[in-house]
C-alpha positions as CSV (number, residue, x, y, z in Angstrom):
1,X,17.2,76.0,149.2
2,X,20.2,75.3,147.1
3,X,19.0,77.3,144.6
4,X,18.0,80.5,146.0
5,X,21.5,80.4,147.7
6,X,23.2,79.9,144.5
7,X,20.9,82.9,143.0
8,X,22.3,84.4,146.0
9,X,25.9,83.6,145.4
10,X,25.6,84.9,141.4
11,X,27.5,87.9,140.8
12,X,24.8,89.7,138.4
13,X,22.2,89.2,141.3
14,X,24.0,90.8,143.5
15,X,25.3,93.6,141.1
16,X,22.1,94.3,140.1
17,X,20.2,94.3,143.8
18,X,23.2,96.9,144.7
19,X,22.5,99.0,142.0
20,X,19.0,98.9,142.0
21,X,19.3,99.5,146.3
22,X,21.7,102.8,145.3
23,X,19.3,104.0,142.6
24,X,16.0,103.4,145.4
25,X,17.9,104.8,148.8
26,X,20.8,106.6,147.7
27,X,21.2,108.9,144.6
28,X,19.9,112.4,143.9
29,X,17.1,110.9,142.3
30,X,15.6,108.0,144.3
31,X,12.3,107.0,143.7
32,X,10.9,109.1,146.6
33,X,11.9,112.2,145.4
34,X,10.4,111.2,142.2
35,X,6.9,111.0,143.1
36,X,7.4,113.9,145.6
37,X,8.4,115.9,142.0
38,X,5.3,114.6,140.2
39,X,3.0,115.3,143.4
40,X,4.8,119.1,143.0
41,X,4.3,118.9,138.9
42,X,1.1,118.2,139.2
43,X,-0.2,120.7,142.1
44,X,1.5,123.6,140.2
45,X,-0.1,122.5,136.8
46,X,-3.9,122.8,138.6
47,X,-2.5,125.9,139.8
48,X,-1.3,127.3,136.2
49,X,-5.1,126.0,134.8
50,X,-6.5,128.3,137.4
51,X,-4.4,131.1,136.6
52,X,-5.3,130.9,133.0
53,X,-8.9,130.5,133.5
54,X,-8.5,133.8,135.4
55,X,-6.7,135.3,132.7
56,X,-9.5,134.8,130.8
57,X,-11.8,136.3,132.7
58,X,-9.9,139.6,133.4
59,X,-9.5,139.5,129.2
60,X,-13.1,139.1,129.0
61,X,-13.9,141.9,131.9
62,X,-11.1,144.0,130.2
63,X,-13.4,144.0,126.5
64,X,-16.3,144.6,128.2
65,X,-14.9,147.8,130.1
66,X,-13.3,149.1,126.6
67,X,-16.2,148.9,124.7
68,X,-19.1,149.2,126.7
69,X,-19.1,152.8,128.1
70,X,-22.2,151.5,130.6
71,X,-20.3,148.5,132.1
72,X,-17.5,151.1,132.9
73,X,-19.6,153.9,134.2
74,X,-21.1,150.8,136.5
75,X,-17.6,149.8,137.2
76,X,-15.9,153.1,138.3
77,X,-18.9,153.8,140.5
78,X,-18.8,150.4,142.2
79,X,-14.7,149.9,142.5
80,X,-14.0,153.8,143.3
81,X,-16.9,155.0,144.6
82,X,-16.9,158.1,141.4
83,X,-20.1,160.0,141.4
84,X,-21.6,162.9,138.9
85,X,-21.9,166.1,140.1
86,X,-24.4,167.1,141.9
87,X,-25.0,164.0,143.2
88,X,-25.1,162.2,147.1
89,X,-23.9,158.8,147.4
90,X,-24.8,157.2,150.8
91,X,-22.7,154.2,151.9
92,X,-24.4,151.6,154.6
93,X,-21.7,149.5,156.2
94,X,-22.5,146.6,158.1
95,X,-21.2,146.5,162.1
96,X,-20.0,143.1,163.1
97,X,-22.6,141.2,165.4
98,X,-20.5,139.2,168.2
């Protein structure tokens, strides 16, 4: 018991449990805000991996359209509903069942 109240008593113990209880509760950067910043790194860094898969995708599609004159006939015809002369395109759209 003595000794925990002279640990108590010392002036570096208790300089140090302030500082350390100002640097956990009370500055800018307490240790809550910390991890909510990591949480936050890390959720935008899975986002920025999606993104650049994407990215490579749309490169990818991008090729394929430029140097494939099929894939963009098949494209335009799908995405903008282009046709050829002297053709009929029918379109079947689905009514909602409820």
């Amino acid at each position: 018991m003595k000794r925990s109240f002279r640990l108590i008593k010392d002036k570096y113990f208790l300089s140090t449990l302030i500082l350390l209880l100002i640097l956990i509760a009370f500055e800018d950067t307490n240790i809550y805000r910390q991890f909510k910043s990591l949480n936050k790194l890390s959720e935008l860094q899975e986002v920025n991996d999606l993104k650049r898969i994407e990215i490579e995708k749309i490169k990818v599609k991008i090729n394929e359209l430029t140097t494939n004159p099929e894939e963009l006939e098949k494209f335009a015809r799908e995405t903008y509903r282009m046709k050829k002369a002297n053709e009929v395109i029918f379109l079947f759209v689905e009514e909602d069942k409820q």
